[in-house]
DSSP file (Angstrom, degrees, kcal/mol; ACC not computed):
  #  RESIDUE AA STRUCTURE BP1 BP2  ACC     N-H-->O    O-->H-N    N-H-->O    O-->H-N    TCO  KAPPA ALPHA  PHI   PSI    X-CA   Y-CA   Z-CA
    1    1 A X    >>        0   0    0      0, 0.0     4,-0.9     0, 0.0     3,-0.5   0.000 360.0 360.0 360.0 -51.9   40.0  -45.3  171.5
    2    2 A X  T 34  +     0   0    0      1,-0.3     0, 0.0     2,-0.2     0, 0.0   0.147 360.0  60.2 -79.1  18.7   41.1  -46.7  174.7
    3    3 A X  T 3> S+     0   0    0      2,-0.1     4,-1.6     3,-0.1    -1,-0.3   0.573 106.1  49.0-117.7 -35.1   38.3  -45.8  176.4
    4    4 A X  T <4 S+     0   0    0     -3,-0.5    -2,-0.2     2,-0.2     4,-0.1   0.669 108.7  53.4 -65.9 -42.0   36.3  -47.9  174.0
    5    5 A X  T  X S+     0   0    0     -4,-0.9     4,-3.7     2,-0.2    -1,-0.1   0.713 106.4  52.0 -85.6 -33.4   38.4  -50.7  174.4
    6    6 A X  H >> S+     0   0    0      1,-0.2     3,-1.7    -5,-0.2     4,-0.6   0.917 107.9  46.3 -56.4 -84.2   38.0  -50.7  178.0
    7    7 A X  H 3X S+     0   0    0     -4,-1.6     4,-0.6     1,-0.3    -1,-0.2   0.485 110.2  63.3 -45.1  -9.7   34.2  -50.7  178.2
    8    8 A X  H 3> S+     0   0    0      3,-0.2     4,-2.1     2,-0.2    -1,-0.3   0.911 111.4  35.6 -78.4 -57.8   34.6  -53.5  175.5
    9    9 A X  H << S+     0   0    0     -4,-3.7    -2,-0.2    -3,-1.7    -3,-0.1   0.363 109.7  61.4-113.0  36.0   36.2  -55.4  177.8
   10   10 A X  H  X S+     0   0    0     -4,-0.6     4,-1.4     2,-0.1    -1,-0.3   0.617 106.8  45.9 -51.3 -60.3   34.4  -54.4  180.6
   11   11 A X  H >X S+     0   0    0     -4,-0.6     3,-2.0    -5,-0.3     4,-1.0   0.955 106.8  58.2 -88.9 -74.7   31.1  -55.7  179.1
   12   12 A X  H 3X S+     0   0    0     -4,-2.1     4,-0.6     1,-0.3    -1,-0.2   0.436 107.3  44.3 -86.8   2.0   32.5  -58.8  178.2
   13   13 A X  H 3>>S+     0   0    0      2,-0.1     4,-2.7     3,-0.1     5,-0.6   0.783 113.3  50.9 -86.0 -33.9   33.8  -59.8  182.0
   14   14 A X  H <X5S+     0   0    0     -3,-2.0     4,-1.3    -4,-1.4    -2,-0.2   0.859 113.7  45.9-104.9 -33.9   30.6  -58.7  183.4
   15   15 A X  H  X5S+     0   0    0     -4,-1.0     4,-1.1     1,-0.2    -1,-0.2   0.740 114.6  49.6 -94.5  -1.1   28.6  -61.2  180.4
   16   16 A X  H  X5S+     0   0    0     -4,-0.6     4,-2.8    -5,-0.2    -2,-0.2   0.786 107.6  49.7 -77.7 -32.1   30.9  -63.9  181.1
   17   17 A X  H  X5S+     0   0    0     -4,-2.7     4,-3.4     2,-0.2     5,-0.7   0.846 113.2  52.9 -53.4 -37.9   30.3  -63.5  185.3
   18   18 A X  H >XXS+     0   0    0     -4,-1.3     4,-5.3    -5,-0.6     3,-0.6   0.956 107.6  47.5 -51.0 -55.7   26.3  -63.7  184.3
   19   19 A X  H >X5S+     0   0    0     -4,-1.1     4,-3.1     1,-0.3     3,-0.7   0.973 120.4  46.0 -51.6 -59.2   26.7  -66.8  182.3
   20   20 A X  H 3X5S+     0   0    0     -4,-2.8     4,-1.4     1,-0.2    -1,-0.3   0.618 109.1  43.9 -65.2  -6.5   28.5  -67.9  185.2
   21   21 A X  H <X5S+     0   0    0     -4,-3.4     4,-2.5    -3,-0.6    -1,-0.2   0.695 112.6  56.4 -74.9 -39.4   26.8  -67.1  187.7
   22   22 A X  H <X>S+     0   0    0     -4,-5.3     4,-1.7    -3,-0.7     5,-0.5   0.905 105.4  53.4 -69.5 -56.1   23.6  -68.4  185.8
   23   23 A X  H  X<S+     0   0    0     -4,-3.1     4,-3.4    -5,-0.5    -2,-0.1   0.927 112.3  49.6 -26.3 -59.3   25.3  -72.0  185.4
   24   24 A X  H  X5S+     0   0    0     -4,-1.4     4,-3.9    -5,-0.2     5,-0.5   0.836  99.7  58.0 -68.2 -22.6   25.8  -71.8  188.8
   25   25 A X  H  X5S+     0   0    0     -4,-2.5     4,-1.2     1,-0.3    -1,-0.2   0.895 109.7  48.6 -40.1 -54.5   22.5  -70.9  189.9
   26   26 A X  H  X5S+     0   0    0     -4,-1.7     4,-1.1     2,-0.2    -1,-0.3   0.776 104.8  52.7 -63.8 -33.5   21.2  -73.9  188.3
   27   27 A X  H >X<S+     0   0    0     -4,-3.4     3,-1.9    -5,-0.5     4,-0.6   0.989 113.5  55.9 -56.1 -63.4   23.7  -76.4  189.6
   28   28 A X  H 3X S+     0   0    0     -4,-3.9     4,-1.8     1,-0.3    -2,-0.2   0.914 107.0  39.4 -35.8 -37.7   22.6  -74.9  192.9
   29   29 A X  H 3< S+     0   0    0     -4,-1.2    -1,-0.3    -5,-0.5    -2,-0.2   0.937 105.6  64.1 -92.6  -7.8   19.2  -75.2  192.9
   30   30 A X  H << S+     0   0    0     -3,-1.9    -1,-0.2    -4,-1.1    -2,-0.2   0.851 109.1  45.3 -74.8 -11.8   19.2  -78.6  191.4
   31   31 A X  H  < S+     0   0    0     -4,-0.6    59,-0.3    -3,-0.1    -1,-0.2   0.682  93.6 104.0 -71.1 -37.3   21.1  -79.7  194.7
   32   32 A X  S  < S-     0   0    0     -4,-1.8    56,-0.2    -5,-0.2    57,-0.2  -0.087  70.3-140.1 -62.1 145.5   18.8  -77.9  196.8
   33   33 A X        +     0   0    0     54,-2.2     2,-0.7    55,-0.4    55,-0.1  -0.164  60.0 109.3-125.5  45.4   16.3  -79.7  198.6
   34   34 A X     >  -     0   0    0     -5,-0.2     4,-1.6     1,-0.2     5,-0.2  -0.902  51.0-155.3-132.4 152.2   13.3  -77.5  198.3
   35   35 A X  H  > S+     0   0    0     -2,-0.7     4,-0.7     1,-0.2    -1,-0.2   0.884  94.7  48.2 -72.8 -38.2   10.3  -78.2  196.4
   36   36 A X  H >> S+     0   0    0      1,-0.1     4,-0.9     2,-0.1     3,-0.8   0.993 121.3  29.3 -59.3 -73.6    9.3  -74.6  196.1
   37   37 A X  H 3> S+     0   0    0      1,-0.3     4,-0.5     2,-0.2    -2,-0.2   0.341  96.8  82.9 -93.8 -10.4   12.7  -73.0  194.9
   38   38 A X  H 3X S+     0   0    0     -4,-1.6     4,-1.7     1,-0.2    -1,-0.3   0.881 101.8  35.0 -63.4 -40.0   14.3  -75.7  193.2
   39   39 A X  H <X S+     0   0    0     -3,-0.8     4,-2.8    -4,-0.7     5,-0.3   0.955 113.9  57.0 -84.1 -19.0   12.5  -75.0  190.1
   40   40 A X  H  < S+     0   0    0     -4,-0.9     4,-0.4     1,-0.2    -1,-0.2   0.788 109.3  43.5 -73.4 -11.6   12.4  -71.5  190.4
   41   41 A X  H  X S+     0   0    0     -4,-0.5     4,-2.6     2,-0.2    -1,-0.2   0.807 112.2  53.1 -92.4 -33.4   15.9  -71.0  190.6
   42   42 A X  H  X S+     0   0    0     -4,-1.7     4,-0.7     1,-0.2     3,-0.3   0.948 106.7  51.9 -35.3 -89.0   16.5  -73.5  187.8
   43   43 A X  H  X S+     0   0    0     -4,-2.8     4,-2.7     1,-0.2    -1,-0.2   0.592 115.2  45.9 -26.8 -39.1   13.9  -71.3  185.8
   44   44 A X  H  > S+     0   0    0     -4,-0.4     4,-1.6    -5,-0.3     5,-0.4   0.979 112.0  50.3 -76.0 -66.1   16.5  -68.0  186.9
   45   45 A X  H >X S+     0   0    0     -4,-2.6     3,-2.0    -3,-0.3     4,-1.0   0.738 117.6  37.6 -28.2 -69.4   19.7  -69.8  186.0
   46   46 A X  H >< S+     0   0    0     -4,-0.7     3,-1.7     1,-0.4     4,-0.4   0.893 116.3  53.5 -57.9 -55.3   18.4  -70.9  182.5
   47   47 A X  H >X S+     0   0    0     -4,-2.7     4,-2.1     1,-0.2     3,-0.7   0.667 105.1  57.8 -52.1 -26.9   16.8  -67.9  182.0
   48   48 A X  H <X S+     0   0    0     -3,-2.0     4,-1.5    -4,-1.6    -1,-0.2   0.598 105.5  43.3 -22.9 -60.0   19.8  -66.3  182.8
   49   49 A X  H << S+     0   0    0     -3,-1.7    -1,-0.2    -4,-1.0    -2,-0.2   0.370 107.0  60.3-109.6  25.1   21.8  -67.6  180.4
   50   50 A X  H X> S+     0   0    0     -3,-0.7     3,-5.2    -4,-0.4     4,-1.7   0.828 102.0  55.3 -81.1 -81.5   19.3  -67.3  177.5
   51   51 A X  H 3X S+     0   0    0     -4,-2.1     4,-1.5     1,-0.3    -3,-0.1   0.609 106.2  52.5 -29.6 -46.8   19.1  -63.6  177.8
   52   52 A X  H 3X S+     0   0    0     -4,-1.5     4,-1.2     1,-0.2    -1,-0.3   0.752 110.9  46.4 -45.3 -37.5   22.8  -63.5  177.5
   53   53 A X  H <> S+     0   0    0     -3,-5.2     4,-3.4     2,-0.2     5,-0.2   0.910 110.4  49.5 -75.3 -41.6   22.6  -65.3  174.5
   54   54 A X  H  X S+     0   0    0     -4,-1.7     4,-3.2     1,-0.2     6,-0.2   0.966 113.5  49.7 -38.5 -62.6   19.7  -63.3  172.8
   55   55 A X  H  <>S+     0   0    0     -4,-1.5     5,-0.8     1,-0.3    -1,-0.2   0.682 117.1  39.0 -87.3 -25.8   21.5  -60.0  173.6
   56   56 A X  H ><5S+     0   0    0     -4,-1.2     3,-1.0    -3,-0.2    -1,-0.3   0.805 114.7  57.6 -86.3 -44.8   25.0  -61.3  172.1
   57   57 A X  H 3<5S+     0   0    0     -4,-3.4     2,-2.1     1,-0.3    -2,-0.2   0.962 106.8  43.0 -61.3 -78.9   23.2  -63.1  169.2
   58   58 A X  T 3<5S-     0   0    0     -4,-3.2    -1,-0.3    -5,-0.2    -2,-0.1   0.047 114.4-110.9 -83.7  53.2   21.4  -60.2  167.7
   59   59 A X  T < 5 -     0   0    0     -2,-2.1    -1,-0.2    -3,-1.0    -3,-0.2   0.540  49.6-153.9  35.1  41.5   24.5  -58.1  168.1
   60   60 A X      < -     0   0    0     -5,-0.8    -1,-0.1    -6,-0.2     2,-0.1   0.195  32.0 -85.4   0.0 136.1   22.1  -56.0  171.2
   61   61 A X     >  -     0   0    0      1,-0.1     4,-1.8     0, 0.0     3,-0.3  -0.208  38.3-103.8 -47.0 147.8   23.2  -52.3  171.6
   62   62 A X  H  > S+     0   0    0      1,-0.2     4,-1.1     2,-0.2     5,-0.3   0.898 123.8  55.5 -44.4 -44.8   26.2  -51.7  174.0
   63   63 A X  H  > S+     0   0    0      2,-0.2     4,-1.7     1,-0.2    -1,-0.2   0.820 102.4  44.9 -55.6 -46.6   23.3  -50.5  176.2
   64   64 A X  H  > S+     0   0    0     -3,-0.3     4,-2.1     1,-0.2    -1,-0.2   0.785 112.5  62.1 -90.6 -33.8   21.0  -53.3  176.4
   65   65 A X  H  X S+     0   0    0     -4,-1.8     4,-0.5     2,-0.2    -2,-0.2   0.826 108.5  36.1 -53.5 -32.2   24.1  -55.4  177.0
   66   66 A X  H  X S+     0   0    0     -4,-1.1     4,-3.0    -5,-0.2     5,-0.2   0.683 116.3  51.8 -95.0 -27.2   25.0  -53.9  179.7
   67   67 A X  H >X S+     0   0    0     -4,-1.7     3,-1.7    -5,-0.3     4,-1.4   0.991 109.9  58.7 -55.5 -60.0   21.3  -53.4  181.0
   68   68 A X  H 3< S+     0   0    0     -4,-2.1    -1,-0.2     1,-0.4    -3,-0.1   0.573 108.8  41.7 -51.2 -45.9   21.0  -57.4  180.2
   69   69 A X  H 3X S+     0   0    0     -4,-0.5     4,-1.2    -5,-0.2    -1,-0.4   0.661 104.2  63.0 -74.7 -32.0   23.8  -58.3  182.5
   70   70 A X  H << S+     0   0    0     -4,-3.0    -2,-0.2    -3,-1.7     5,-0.2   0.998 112.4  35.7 -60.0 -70.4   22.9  -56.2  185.2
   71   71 A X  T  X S+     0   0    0     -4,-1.4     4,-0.7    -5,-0.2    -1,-0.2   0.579 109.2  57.7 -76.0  -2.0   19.7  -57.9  185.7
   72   72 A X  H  > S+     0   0    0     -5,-0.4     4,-4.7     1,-0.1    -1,-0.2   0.862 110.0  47.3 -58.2 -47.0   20.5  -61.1  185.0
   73   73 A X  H  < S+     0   0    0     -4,-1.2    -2,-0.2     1,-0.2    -1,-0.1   0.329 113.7  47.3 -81.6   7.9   23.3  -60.9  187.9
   74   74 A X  H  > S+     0   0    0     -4,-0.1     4,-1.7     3,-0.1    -1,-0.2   0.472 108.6  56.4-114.7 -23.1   20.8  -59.3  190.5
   75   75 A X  H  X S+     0   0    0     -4,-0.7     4,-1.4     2,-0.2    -2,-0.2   0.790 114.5  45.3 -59.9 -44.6   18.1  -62.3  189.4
   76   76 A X  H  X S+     0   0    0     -4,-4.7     4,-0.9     2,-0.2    -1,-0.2   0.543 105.2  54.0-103.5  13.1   20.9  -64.4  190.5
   77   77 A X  H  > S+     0   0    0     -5,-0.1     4,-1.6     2,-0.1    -2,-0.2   0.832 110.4  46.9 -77.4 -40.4   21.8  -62.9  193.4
   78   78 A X  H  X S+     0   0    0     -4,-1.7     4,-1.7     2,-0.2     5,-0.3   0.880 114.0  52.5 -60.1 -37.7   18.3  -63.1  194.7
   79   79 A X  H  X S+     0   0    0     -4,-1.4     4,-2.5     2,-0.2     3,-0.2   0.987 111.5  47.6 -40.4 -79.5   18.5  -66.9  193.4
   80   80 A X  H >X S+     0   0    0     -4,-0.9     4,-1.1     1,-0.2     3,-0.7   0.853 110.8  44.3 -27.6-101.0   21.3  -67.2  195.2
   81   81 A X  H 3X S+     0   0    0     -4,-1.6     4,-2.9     1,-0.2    -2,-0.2   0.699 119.0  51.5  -8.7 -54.4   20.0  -65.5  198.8
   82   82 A X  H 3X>S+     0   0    0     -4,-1.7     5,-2.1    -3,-0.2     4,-1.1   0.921 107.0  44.8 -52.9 -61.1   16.9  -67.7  198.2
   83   83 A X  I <X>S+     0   0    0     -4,-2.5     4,-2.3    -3,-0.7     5,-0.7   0.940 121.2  43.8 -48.7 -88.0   18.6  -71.1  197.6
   84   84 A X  I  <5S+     0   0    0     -4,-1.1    -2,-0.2    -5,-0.2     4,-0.2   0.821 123.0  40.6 -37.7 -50.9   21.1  -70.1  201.1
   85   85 A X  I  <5S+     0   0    0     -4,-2.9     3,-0.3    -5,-0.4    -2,-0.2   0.946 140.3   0.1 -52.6 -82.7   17.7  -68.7  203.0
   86   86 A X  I  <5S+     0   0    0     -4,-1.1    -3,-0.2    -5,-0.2    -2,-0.2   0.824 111.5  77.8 -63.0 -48.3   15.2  -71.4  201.9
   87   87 A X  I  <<S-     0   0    0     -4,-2.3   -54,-2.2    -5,-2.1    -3,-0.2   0.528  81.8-135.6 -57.4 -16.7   16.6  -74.0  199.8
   88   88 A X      < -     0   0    0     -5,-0.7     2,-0.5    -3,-0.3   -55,-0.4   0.932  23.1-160.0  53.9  51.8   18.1  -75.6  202.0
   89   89 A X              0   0    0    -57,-0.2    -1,-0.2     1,-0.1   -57,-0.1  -0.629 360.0 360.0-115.8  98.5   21.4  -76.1  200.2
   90   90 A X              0   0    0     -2,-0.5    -1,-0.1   -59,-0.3   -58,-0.1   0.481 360.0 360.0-115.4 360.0   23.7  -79.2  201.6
């Protein structure tokens, strides 16, 4: 029972860092002053925080939830890293 509740609210820190992380992505790259990476980090951000919504909306397995988050938050770490390499980011 408290092992259940844990991992509950486990997964629901880790799909509130995604969203956030995605939000930010997108603020980021709309500041960013590259032609190339601005949209493609946009495109992560948003995308980002779709998936999350998908996986929450049609009440997604425990599994695919956590799968869901994982690679959202490694899409925007590379977003991230990209933006900070390239992006030029002032």
């Amino acid at each position: 029972m408290a092992l259940a509740t844990i991992e509950g609210l486990l997964r629901d820190q880790l799909l509130l860092v995604t969203v956030a992380s995605s939000v930010l992505v997108a603020i980021f790259a709309l500041v960013a002053a590259s032609l190339v990476w601005t949209p493609i980090c946009l495109i992560a951000g948003i995308a980002g925080i779709v998936l999350v919504r998908l996986a929450l909306k049609r009440s997604a397995g425990i599994g695919s939830q956590w799968l869901t988050s994982i690679i959202a938050l490694a899409v925007n770490f590379s977003a991230f890293v990209a933006l900070w390499k390239f992006g030029s980011i002032r």
